[in-house]
N, CA, C and O of each residue as an XYZ file, in Angstrom:
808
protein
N       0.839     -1.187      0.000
C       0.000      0.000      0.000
C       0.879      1.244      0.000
O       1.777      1.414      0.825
N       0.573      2.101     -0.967
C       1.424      3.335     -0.922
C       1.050      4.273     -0.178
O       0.106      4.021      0.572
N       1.699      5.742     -0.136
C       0.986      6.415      0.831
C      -0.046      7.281      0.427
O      -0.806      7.867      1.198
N      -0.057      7.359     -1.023
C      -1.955      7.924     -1.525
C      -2.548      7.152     -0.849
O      -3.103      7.563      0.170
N      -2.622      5.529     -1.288
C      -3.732      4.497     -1.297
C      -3.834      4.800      0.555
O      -4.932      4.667      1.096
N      -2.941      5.091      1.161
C      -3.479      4.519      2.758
C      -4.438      6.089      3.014
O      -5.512      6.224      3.600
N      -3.573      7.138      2.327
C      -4.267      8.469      2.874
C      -5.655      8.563      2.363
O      -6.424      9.173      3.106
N      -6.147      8.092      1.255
C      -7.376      7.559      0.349
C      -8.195      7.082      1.394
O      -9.294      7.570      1.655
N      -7.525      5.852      2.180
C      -8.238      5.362      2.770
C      -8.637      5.697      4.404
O      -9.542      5.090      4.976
N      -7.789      6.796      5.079
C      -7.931      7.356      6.067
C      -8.589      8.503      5.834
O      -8.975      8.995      6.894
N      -9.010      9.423      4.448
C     -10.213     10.532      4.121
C     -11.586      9.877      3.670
O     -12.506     10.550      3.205
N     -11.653      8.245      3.882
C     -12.611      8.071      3.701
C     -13.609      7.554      5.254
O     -14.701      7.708      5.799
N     -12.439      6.945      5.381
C     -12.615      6.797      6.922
C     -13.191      8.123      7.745
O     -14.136      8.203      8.530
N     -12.362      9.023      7.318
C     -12.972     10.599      8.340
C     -14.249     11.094      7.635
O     -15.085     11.806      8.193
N     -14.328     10.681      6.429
C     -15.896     11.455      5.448
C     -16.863     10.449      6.421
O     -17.858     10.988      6.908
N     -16.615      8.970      6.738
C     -17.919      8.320      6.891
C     -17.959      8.891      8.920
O     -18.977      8.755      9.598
N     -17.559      9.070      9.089
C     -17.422      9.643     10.769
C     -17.983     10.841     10.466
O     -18.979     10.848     11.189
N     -17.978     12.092      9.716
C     -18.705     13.513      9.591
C     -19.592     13.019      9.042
O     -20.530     13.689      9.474
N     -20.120     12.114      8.197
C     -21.661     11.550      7.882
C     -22.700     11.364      8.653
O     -23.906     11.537      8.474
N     -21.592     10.699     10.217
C     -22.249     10.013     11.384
C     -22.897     11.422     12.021
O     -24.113     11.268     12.133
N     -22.557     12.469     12.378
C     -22.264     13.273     13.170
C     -23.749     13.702     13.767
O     -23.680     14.157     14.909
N     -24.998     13.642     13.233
C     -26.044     14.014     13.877
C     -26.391     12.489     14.209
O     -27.333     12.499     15.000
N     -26.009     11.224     13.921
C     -26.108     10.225     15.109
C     -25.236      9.776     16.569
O     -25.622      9.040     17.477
N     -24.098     10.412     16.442
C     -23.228     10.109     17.335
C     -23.966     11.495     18.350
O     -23.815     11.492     19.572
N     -24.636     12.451     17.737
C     -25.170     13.676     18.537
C     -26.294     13.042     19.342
O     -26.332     13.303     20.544
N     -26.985     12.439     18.946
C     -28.228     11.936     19.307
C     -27.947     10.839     20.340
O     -28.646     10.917     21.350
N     -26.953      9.703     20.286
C     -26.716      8.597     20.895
C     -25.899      9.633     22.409
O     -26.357      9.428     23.533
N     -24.881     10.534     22.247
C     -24.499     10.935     23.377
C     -25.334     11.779     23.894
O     -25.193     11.942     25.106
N     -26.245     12.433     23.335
C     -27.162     13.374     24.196
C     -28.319     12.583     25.092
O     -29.254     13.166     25.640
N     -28.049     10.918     25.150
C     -29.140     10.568     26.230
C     -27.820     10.233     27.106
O     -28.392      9.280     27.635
N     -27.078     10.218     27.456
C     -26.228     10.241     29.040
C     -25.274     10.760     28.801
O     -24.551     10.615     29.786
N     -24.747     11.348     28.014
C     -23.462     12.041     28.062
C     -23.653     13.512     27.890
O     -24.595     14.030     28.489
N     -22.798     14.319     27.071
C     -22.814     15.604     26.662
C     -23.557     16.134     25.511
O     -24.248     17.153     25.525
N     -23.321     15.231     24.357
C     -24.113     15.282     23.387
C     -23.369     16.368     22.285
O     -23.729     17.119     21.379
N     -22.123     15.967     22.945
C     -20.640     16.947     21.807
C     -20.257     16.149     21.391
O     -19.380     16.407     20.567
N     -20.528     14.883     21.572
C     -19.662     13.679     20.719
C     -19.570     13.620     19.205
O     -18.605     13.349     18.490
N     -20.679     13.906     18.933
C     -20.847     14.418     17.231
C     -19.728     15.485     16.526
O     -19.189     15.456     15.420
N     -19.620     16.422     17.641
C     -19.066     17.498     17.063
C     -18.161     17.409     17.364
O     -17.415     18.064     16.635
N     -17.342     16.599     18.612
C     -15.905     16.580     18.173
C     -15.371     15.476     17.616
O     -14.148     15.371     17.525
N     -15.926     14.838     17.322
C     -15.807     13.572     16.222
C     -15.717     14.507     14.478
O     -14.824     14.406     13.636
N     -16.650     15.137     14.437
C     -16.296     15.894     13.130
C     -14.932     16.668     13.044
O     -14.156     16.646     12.088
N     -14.773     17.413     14.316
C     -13.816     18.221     14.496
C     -12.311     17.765     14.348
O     -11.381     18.476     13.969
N     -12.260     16.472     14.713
C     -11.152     15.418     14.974
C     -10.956     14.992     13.121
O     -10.118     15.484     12.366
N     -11.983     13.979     12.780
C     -12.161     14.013     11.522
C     -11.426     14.975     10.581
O     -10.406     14.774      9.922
N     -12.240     16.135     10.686
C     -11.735     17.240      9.645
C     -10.149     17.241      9.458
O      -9.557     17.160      8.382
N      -9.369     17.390     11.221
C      -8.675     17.811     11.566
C      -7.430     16.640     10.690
O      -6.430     16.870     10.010
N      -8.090     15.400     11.118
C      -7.101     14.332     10.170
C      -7.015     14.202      8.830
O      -5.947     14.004      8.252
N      -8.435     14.333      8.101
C      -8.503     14.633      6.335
C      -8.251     15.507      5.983
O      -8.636     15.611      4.819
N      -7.486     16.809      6.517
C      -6.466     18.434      5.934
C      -4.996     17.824      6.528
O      -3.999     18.053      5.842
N      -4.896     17.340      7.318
C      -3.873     17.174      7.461
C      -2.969     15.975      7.002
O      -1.795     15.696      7.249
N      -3.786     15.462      6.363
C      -3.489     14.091      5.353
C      -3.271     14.297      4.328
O      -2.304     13.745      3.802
N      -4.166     15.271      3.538
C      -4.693     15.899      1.984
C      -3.412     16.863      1.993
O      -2.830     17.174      0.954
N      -3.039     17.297      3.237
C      -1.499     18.365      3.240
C      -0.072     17.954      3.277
O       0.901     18.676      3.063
N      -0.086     16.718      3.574
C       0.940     16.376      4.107
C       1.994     15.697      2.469
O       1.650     15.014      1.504
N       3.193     16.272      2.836
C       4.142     15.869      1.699
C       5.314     14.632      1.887
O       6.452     14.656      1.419
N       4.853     13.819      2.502
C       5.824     13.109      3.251
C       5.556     11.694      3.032
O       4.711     11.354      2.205
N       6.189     10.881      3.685
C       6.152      9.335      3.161
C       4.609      9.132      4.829
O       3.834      9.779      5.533
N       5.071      7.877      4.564
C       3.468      7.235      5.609
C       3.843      7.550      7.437
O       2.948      7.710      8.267
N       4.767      7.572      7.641
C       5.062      8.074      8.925
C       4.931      9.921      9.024
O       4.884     10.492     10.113
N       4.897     10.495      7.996
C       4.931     11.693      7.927
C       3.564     12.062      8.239
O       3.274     12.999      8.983
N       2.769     11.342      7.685
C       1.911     11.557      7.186
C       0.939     11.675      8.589
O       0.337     12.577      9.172
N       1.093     10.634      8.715
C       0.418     10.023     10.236
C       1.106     11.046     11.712
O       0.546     11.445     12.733
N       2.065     11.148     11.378
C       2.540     11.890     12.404
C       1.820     13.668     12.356
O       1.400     14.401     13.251
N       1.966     13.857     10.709
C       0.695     15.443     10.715
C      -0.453     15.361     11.147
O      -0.883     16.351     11.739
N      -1.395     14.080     10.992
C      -2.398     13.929     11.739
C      -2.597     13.975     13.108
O      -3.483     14.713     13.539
N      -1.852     13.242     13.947
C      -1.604     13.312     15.162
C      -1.278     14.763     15.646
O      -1.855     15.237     16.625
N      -0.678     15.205     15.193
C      -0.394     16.912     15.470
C      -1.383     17.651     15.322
O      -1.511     18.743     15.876
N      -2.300     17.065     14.453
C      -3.398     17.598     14.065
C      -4.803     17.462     14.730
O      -5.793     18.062     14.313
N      -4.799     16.705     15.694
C      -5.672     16.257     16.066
C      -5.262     16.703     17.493
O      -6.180     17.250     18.105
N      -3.967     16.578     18.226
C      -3.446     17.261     19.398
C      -3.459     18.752     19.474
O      -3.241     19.243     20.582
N      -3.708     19.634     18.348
C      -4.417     21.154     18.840
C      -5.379     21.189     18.607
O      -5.710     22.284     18.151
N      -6.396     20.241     18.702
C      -7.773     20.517     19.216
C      -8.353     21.016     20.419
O      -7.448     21.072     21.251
N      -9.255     21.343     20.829
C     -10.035     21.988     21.951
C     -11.179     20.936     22.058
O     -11.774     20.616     21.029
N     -11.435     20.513     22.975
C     -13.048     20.284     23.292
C     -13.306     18.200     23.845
O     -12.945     17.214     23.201
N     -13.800     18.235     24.772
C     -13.797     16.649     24.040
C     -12.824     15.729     24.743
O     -11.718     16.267     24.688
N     -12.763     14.607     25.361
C     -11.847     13.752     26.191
C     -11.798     12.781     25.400
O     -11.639     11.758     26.066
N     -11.894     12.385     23.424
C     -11.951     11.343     22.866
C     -10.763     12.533     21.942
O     -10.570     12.014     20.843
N     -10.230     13.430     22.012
C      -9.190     14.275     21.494
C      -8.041     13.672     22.093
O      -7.363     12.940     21.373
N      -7.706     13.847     23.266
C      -6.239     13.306     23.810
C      -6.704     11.541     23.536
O      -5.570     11.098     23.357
N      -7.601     10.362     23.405
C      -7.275      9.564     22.700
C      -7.133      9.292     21.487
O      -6.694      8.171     21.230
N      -7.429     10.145     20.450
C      -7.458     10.016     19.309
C      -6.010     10.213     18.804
O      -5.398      9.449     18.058
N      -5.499     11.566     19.430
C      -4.070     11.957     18.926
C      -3.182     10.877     19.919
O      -2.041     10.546     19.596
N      -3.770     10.422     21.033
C      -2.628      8.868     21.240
C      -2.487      7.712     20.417
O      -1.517      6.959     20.332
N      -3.610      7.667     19.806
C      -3.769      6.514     18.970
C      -3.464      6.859     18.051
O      -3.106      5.713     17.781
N      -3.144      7.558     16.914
C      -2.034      8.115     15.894
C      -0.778      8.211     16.233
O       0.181      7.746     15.618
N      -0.771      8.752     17.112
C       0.590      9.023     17.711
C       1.114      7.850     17.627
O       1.812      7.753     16.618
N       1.072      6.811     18.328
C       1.257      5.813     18.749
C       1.649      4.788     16.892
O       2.567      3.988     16.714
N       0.683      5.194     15.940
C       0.915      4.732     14.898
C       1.876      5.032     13.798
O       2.243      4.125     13.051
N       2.203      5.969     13.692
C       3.213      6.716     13.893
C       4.465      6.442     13.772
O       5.303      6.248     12.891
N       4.329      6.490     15.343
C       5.962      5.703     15.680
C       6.242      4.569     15.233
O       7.397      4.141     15.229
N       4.996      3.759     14.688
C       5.711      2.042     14.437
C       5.335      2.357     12.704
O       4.971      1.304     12.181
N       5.340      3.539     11.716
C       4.915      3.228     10.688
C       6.477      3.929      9.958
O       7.163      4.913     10.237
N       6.570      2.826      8.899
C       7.625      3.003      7.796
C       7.975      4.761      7.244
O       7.001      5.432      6.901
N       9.156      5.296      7.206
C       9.351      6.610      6.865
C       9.097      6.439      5.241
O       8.664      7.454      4.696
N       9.268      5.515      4.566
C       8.790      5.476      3.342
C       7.546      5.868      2.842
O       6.741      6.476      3.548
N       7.232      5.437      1.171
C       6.061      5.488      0.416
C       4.846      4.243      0.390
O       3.684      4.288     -0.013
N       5.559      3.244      0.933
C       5.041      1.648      1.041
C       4.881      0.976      1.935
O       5.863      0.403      2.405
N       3.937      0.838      2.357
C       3.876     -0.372      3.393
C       3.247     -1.786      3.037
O       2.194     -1.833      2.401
N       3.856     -2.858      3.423
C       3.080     -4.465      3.540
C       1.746     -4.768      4.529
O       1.076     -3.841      4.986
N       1.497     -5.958      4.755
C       0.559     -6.444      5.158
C       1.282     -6.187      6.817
O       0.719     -5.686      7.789
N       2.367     -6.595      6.746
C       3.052     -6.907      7.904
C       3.169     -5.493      8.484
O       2.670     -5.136      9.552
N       3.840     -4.784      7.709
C       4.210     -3.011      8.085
C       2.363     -2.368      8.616
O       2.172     -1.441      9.403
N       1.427     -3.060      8.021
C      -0.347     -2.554      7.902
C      -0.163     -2.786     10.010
O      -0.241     -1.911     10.873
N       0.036     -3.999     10.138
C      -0.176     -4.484     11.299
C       0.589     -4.088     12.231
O       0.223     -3.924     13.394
N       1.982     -3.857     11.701
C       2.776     -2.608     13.156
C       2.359     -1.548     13.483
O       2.336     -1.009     14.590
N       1.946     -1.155     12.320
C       1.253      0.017     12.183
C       0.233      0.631     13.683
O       0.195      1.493     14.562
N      -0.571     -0.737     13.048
C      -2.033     -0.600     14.068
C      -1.761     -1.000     15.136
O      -2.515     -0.726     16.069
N      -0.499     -1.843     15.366
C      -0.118     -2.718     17.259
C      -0.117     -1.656     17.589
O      -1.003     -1.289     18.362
N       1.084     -0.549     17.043
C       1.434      0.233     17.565
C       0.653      1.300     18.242
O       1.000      1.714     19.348
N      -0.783      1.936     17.383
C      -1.704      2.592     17.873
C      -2.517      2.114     18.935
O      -2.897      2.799     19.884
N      -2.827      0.653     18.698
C      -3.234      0.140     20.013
C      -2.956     -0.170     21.413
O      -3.540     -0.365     22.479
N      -1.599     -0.113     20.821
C      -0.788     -0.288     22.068
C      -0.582      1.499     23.398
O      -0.674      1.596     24.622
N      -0.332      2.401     22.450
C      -0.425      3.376     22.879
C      -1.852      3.423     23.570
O      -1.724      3.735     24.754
N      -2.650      3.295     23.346
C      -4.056      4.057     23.415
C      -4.342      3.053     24.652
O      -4.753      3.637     25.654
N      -4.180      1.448     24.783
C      -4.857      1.082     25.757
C      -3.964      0.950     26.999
O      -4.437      0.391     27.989
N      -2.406      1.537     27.028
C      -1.948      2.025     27.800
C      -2.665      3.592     28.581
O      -2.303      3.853     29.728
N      -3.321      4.215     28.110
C      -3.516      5.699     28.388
C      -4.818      4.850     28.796
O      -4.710      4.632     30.003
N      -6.061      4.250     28.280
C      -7.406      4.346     28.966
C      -7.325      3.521     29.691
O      -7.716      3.735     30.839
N      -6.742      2.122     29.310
C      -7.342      1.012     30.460
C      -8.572      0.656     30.687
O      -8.974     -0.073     31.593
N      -9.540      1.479     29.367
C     -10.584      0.411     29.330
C     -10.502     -1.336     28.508
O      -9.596     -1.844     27.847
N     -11.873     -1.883     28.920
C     -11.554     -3.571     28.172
C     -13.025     -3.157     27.740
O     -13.801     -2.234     27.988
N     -13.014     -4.296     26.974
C     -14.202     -4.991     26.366
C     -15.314     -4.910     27.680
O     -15.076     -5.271     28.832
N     -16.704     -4.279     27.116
C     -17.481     -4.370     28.104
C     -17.922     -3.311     28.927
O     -18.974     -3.165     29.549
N     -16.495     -2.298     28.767
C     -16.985     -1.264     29.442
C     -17.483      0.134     29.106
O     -17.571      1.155     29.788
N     -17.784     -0.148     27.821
C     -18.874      0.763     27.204
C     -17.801      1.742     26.480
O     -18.164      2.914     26.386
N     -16.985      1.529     26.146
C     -16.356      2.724     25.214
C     -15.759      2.969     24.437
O     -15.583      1.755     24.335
N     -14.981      3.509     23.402
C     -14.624      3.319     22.020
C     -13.590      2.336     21.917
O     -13.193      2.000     20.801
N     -13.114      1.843     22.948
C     -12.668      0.238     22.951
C     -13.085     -0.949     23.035
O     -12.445     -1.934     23.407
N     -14.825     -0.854     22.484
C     -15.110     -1.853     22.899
C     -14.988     -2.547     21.291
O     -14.893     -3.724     20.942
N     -15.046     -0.991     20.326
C     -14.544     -1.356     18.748
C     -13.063     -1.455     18.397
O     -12.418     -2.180     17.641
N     -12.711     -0.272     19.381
C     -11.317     -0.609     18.655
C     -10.363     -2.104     19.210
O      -9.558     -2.877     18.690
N     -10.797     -1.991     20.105
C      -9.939     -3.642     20.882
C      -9.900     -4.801     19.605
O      -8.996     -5.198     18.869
N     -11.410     -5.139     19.741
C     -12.173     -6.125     18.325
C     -11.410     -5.768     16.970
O     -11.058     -6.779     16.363
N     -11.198     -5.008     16.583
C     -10.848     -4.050     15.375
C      -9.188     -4.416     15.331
O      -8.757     -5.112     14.411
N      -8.570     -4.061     16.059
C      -7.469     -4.269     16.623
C      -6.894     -5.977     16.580
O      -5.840     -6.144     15.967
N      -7.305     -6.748     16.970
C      -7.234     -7.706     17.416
C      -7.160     -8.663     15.711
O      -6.240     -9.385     15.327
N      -8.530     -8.309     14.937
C      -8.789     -8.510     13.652
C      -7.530     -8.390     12.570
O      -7.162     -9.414     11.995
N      -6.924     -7.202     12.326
C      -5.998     -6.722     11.984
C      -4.914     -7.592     12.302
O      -4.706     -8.554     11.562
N      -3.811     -7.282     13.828
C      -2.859     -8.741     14.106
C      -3.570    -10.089     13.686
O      -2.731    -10.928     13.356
N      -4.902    -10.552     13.600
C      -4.858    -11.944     13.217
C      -5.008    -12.371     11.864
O      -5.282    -13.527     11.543
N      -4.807    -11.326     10.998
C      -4.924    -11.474      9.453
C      -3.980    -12.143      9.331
O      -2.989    -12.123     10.061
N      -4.240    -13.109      8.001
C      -2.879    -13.870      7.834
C      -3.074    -14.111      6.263
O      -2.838    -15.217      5.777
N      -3.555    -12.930      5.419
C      -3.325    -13.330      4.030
C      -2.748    -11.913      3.942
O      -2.498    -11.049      4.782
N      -2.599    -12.018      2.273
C      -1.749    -10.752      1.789
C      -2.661     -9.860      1.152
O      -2.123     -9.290      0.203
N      -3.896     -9.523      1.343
C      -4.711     -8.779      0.687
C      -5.412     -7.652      1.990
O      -6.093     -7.837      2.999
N      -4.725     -6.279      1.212
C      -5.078     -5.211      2.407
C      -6.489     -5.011      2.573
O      -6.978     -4.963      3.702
N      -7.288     -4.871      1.370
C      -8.494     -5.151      1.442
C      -9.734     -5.793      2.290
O     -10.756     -5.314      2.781
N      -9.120     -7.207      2.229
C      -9.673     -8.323      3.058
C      -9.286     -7.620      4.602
O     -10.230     -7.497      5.384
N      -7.746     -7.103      5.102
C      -7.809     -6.865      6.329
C      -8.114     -5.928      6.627
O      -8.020     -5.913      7.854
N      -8.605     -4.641      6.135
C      -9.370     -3.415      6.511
C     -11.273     -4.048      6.726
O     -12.130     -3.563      7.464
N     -11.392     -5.185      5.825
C     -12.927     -5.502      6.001
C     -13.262     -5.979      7.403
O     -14.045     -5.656      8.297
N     -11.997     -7.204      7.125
C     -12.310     -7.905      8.646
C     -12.399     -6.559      9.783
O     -13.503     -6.359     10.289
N     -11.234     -5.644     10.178
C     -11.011     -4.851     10.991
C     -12.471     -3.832     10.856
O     -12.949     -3.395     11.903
N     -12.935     -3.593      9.914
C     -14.681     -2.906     10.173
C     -15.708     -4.177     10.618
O     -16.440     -4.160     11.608
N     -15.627     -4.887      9.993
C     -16.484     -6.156     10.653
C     -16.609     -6.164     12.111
O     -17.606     -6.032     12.821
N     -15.121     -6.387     12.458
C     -15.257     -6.534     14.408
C     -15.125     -5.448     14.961
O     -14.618     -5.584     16.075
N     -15.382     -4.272     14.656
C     -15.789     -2.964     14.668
C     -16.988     -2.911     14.840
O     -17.415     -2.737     15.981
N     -17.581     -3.004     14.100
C     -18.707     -2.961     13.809
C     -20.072     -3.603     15.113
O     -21.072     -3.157     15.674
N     -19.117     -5.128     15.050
C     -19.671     -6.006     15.836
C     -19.201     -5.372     17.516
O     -19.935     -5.563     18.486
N     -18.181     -4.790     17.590
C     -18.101     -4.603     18.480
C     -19.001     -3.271     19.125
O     -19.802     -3.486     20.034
N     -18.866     -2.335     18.756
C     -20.024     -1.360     18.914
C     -21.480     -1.292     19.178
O     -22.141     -0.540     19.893
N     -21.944     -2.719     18.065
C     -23.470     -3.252     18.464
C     -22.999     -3.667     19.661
O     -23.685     -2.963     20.402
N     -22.307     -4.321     20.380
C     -22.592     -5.043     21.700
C     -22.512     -4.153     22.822
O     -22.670     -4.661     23.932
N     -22.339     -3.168     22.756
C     -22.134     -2.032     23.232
C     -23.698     -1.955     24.235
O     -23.877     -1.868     25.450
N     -24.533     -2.025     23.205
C     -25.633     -1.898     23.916
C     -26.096     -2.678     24.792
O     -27.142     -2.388     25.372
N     -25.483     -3.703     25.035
C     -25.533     -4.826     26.225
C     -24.760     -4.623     27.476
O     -24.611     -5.524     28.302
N     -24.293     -3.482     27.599
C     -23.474     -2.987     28.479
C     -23.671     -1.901     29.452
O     -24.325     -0.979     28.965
N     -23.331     -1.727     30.612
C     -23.526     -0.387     31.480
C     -22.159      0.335     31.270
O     -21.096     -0.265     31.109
N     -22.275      1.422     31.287
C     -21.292      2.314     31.179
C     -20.979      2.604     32.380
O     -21.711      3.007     33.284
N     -19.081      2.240     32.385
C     -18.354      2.281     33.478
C     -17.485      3.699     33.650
O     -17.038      4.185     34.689
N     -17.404      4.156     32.393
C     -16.708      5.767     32.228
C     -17.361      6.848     32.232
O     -18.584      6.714     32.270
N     -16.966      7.849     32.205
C     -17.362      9.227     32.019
C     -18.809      9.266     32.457
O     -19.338      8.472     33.234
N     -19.628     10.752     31.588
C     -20.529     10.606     32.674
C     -21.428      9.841     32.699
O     -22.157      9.830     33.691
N     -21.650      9.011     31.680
C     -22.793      7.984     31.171
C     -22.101      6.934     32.813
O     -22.565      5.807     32.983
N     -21.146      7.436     33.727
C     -21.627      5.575     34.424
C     -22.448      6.002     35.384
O     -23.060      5.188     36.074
N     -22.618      7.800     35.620
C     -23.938      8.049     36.785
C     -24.897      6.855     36.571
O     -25.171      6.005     37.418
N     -25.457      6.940     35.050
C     -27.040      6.694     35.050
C     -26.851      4.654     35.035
O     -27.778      3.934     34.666
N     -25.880      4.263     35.374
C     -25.992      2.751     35.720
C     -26.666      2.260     34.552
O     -26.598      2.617     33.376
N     -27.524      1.104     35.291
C     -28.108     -0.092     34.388
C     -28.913      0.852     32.630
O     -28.850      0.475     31.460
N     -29.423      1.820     33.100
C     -30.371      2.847     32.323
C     -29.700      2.957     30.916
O     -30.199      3.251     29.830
N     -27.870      2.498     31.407
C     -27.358      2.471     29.737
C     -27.621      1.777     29.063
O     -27.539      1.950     27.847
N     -28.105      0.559     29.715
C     -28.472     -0.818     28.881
C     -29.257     -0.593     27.653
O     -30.332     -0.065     27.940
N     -29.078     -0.848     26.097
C     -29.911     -0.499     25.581
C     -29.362      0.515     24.509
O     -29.800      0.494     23.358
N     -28.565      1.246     24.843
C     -28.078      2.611     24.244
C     -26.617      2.257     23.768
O     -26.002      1.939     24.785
N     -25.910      2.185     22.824
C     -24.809      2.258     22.058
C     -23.898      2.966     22.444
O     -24.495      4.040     22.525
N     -22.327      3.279     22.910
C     -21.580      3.880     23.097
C     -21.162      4.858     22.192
O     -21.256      4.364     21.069
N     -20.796      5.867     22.138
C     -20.762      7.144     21.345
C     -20.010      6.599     20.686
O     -20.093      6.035     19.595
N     -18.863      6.855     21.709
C     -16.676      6.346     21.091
C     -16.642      5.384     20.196
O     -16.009      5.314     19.143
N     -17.181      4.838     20.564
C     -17.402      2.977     19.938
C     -18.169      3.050     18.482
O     -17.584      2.645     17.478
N     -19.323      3.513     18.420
C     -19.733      3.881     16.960
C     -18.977      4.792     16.262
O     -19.101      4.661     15.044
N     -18.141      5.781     16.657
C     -17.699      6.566     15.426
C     -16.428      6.155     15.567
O     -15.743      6.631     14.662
N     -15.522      5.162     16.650
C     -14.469      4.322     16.060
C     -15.023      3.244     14.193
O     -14.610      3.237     13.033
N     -16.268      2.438     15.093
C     -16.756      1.550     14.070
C     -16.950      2.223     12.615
O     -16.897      1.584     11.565
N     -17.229      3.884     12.735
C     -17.168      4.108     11.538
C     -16.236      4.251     10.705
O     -16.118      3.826      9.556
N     -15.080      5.338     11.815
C     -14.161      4.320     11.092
C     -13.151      3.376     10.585
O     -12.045      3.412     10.044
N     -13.694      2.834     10.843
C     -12.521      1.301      9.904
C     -13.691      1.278      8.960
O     -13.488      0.451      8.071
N     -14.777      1.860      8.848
C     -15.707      1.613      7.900
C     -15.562      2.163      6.793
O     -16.174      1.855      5.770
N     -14.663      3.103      6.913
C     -14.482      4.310      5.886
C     -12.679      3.610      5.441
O     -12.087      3.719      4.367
N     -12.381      3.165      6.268
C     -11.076      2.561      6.085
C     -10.868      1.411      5.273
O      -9.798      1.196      4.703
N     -11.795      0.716      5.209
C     -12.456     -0.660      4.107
C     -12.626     -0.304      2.506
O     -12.402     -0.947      1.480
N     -13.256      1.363      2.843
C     -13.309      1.333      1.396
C     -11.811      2.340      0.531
O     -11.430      3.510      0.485
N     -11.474      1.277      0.090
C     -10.457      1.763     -1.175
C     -10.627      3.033     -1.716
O      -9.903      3.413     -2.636
């Protein structure tokens, strides 16, 4: 994958997340703040200019995003977002090319950062309950088609986010209202799921 094809696929990823933005508004405005929308767009934007700008090989690239996403204002899914770039970043090739193999350092690497900083797991209602799944998908690919492993990685995304709603929220302010989350979808978690959704498509 070169570094058009990945940046291609990280402005599509951020278009289908600003698509989301009056549902991620709606899902956080019954226990949370109901800014989740808007700094999900804000974050978004912030990564598809700074992708569309960037003159550099795939670590460059990723690293403008992260910068880009770290002078934001607003929002406690901002300092994870720019960890989880950040974090990708550091493990991604200074070159024009990456492999299947280089795809997957890539993403350890972001994951690794990010679930050092939250310390949430599976279960506890929050944009890890996609990205973990998502994550996990990705290291267990074992063919050579980037395609196939961006699908799988929205798949358990995906899946992971629906289960979301089987869950009480243990973070922020959604864990006041207890059991009452049951039922309701995690903000973080759907507009992670979106995207690797946007990341699937070529």
């Amino acid at each position: 994958m070169t570094t058009h094809e990945f940046a291609l696929r990280l402005q599509h990823a951020c278009a289908s997340v600003m698509a989301a933005e009056q549902e991620l508004t709606e899902i956080d405005s019954k226990f949370g703040d109901a800014d989740h929308g808007l700094t999900m767009t804000k974050i978004a934007k912030a990564i598809s200019a700074a992708v569309e700008a960037s003159d550099g090989g795939i670590q460059t690239m990723l690293d403008d995003a992260a910068m880009a996403v770290m002078s934001l204002n607003g929002g406690s899914a901002v300092p994870l977002w720019n960890t989880w770039l950040d974090g990708m970043q550091e493990a991604a090739p200074e070159g024009d090319t990456v492999d299947i193999a280089g795809i997957q350092a890539i993403f350890a690497g972001g994951f690794a950062e990010i679930d050092d900083m939250s310390g949430a797991k599976v279960g506890d209602k929050t944009m890890m309950d996609a990205l973990i799944p998502a994550s996990g998908a990705i290291a267990a690919y074992t063919g050579s088609d980037e395609q196939a492993l961006f699908t799988a990685a929205a798949q358990a995304a995906a899946k992971g986010a629906e289960n979301t709603r089987q869950f009480v929220s243990k973070f922020g302010r959604a864990k006041s209202y207890g059991e009452k989350t049951i039922g309701t979808p995690d903000a973080g978690a759907v507009s992670m799921a979106y995207f690797f959704q946007g990341l699937a498509q070529a």
